[in-house]
N, C-alpha and C positions, 0 to 999 in steps of 0.2 A: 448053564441055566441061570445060574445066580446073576453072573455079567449081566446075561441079557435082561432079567426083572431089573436092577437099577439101572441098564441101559434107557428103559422103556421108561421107568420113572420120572429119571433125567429128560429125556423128550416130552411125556406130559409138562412135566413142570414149566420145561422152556416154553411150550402149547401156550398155555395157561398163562405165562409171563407174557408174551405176544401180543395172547389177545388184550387181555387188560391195559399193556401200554398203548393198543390199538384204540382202545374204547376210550382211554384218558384221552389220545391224540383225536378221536374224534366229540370229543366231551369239549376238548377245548377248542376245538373248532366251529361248533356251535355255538359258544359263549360268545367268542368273537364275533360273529356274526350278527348276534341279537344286540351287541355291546355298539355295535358298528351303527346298527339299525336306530339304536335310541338316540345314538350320538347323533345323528343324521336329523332326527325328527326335533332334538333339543334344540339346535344348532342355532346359533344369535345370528341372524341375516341381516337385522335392519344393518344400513348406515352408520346410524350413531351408537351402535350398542358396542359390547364388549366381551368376549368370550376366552379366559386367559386363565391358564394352570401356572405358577412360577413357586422358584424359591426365595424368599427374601431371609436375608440376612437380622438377626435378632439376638443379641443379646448373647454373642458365643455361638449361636448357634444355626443353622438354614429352616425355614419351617414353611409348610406346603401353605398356599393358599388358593384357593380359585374366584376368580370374579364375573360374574354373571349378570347382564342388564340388558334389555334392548333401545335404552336411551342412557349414558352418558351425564345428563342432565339432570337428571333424576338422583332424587338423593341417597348415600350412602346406605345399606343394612348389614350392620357386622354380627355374626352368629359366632358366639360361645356354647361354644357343646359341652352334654355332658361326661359323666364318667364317675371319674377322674379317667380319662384314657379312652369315651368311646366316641367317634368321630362320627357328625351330623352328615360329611361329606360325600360318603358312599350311598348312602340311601336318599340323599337331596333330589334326585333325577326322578324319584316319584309325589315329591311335590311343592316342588319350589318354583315350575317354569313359570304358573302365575302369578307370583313375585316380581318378578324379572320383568313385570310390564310397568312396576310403579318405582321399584327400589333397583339399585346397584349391587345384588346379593355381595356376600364376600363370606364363604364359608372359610373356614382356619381348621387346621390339623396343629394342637395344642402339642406343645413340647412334649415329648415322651408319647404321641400319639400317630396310630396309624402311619401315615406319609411322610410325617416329619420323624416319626419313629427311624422310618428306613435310611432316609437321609442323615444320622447323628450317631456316634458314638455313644453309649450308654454315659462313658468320662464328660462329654462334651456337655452332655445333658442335666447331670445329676446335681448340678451347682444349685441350678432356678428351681429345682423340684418341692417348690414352698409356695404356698397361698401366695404368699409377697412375691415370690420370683414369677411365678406363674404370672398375676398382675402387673407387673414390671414388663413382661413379656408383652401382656395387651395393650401397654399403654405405647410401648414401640410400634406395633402395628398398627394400632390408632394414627399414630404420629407417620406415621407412614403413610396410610389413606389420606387422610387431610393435605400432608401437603402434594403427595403426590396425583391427585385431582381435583387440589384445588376449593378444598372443602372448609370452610369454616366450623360446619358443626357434622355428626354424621349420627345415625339411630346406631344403639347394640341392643342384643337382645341374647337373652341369658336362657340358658337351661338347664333347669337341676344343677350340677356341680357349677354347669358356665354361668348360675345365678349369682353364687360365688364372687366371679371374677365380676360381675358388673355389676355388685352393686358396691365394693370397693373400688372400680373405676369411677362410677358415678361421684363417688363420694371424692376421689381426687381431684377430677379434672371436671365438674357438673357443666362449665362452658362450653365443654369439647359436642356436648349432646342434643338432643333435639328432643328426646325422651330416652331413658329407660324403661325396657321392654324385659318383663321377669315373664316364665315359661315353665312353672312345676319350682318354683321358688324355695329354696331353703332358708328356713327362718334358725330354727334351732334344732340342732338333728339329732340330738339327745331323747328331748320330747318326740320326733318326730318318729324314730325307731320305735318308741315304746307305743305309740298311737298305733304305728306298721304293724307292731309285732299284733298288739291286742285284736287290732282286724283279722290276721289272719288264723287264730288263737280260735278266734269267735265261730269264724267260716266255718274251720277246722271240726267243729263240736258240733254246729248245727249239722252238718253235712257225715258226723260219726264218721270221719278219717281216721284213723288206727294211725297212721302212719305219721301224718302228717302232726296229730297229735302228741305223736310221741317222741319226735322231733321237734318240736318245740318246746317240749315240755325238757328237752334235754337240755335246752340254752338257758332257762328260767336260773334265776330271776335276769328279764331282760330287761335295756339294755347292760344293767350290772355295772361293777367298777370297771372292768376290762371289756371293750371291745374288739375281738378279734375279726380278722376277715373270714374266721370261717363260721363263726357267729352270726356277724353280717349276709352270708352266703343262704344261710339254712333260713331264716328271717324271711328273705327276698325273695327265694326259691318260693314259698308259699304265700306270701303277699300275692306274689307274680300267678301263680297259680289260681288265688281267686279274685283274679282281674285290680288289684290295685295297681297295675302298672300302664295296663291297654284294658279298656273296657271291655267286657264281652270275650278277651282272649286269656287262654290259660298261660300260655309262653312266648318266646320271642321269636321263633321260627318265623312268624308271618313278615317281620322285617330285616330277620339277618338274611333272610334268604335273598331279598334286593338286592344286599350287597354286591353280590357274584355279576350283576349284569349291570354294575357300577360305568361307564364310561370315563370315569374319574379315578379309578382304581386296577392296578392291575392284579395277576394272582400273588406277587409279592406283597404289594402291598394289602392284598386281604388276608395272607398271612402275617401280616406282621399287627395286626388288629388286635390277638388277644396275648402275644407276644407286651405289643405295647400296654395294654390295659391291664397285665401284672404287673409291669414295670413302673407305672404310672399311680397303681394302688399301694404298693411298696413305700412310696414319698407321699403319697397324696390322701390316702384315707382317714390318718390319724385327725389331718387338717382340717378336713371334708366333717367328722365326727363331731369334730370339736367348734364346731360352726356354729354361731349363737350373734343376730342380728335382733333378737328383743329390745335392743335398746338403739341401733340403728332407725331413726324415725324420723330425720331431717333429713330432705334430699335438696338441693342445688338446681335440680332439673323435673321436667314431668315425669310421671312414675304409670308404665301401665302394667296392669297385672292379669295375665291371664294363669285359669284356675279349670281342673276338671274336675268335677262334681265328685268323681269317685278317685280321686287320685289320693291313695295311703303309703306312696314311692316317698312326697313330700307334702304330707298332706293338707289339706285344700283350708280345716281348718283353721290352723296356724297362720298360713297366710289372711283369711281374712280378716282376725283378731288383728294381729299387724300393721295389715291395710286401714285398718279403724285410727290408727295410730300417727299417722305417716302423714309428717309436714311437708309438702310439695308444691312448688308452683302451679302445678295441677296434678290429680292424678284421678284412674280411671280402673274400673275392678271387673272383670269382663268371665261368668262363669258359664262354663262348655259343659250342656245338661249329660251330654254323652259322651265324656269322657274321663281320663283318668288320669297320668302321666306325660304320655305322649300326642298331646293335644293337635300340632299339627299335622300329624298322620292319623289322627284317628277322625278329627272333624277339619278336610284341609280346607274346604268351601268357605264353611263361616270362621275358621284362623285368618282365612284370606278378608275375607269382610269389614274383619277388626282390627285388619291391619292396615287396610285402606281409609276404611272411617275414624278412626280411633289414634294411629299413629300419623301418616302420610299428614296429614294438615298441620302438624309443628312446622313441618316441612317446608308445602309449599307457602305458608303465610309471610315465611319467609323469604321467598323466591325464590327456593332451594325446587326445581323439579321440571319437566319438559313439559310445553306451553300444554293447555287443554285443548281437546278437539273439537274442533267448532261444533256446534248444535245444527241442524238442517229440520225443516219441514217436510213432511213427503206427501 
């Protein structure tokens, strides 16, 4: 009797094993499917466009890039994501394709990130894992696009951490650009946390959270002489909670969930997302903290800034003070009433608008961009 109850058991369990790998196996049959479908719908048909995942060699290292255009001709846009560790590349397929009619997208998986994560030894990587290395790192891909199409000057465009890397780009090579484009801008992230924290302090008490209160009140005095990542964590957790990171949204599900029907990503490499984004915060946080552009005010190049109104991730204040500040061959302050952090997903219509009107004519005044289409009568 006894054999046979663990006989039976053993058969449930294996049951039960079955189905689940049956239901994964049909889970992931699915994915592919709709992953297939979007690829399908994304797909760069023109002639002169270009539609290309590769590894380029960098600095020790291999690192993911993709480039996406439907003209060739058109000039460069190089996207610095943020993080330190989290990659614009997966979730780009819900709103980049109208890009792609004016610019030469060129998304990058940052050392120690996602794609280029999978492709590198942790040894191989950990050398650049420095503002400077990181930067060093863009400025080889920079130098890569230019000459490899031919490019005299090309746009970058920073976000949060990737504001970071470009606007000490900018500040290296100001020739190389046509503008600098900042996207949730880090000015000084000392201030910047203590702003974060107060907003969500504030929420916290008008809304009588128990919890949320009393988790914050656990990290006080913030940001303090020490910040840790789990400091940082509890901070953000509730920022993020009362929308200073996405307007109107309590958490990230609404975008990490993109990822999975990435065409650009496979399930390795969306494992290897938060894999890389430890590994990346490990070398990269202290830097990121210690980030203090108050006195960065002279740029080389045109300067645009886009801002969301509710954004306490890096908040919107700081930048405009800043912005007030900032010697530039031209520069331009563009603030998104509805939104917060994540500005190109959350307003992509009018991102797209100002990127057109506001960036694209450095460009083509220069003759950098694919002829205009003739006007007709009807």
């Amino acid at each position: 009797m006894r054999m046979s109850r663990n006989m039976t058991v053993l058969a449930l369990a294996a049951s039960v094993a079955l189905v689940t790998a049956a239901h994964a196996d049909s889970r992931q049959i699915a994915l592919a499917g709709v992953k297939a479908t979007i690829a399908a719908r994304e797909k760069i048909v023109s002639p002169q466009g270009i539609e290309q995942s590769l590894l380029v060699p960098i600095n020790g290292t291999k690192q993911w890039i993709s480039i996406h255009g439907n003209d060739l001709r058109n000039p460069i846009l190089l996207v610095l994501h943020g993080g330190p560790g989290s990659p614009e590349m997966p979730a780009a397929w819900t709103f980049q394709a109208p890009w792609e009619d004016y610019f030469t997208v060129v998304e990058w998986d940052q050392r120690g990130t996602g794609k280029t994560y999978v492709a590198n030894t942790p040894a191989q990587m950990a050398p650049g894992m420095t503002a400077e290395g990181m930067t060093d790192d863009a400025v080889a891909l920079v130098s890569y696009l230019r000459e490899r199409f031919h490019k005299k000057k090309i746009f970058i465009m920073g976000h949060s951490w990737g504001t970071m890397l470009g606007v000490m780009l900018a500040q290296r090579h100001p020739d190389w650009f046509y503008a600098y484009i900042g996207v949730g801008q880090v000015i000084n992230s000392r201030r910047g946390e203590a702003i974060g924290y107060q907003f969500a302090m504030r929420e916290a008490q008008a809304h009588h959270n128990a919890a949320a209160i009393r988790e914050l009140q656990a990290i006080a005095p913030y940001p303090g002489q020490e910040l840790t990542l789990k400091r940082v964590a509890v901070r953000s957790k509730w920022e993020m909670y009362y929308q200073g990171l996405a307007y109107g949204r309590r958490d990230f599900s609404w975008d990490a969930d993109t990822w999975e029907l990435s065409p650009d990503y496979s399930a390795r490499d969306l494992d290897a997302i938060s894999a890389g984004s430890l590994f990346s915060l490990r070398y990269l946080l202290a830097p990121l903290l210690d980030a203090n552009f108050d006195d960065v005010t002279h740029f080389g190049c045109p300067v645009i800034e886009f801002i969301g109104t509710h954004d306490y991730t890096t908040p919107s204040s700081l930048v405009i003070d800043w912005f007030k500040r900032l010697d530039a061959p031209s520069k331009r302050l563009v603030v998104f009433a509805d939104s917060a952090h994540m500005i190109f997903e959350e307003q992509p219509g009018r991102f797209l608008v100002h990127l057109v009107n506001d960036a694209l004519p450095y460009a083509t005044k220069e003759g950098d961009g694919a002829p205009a289409e003739p006007e007709t009568d009807q």
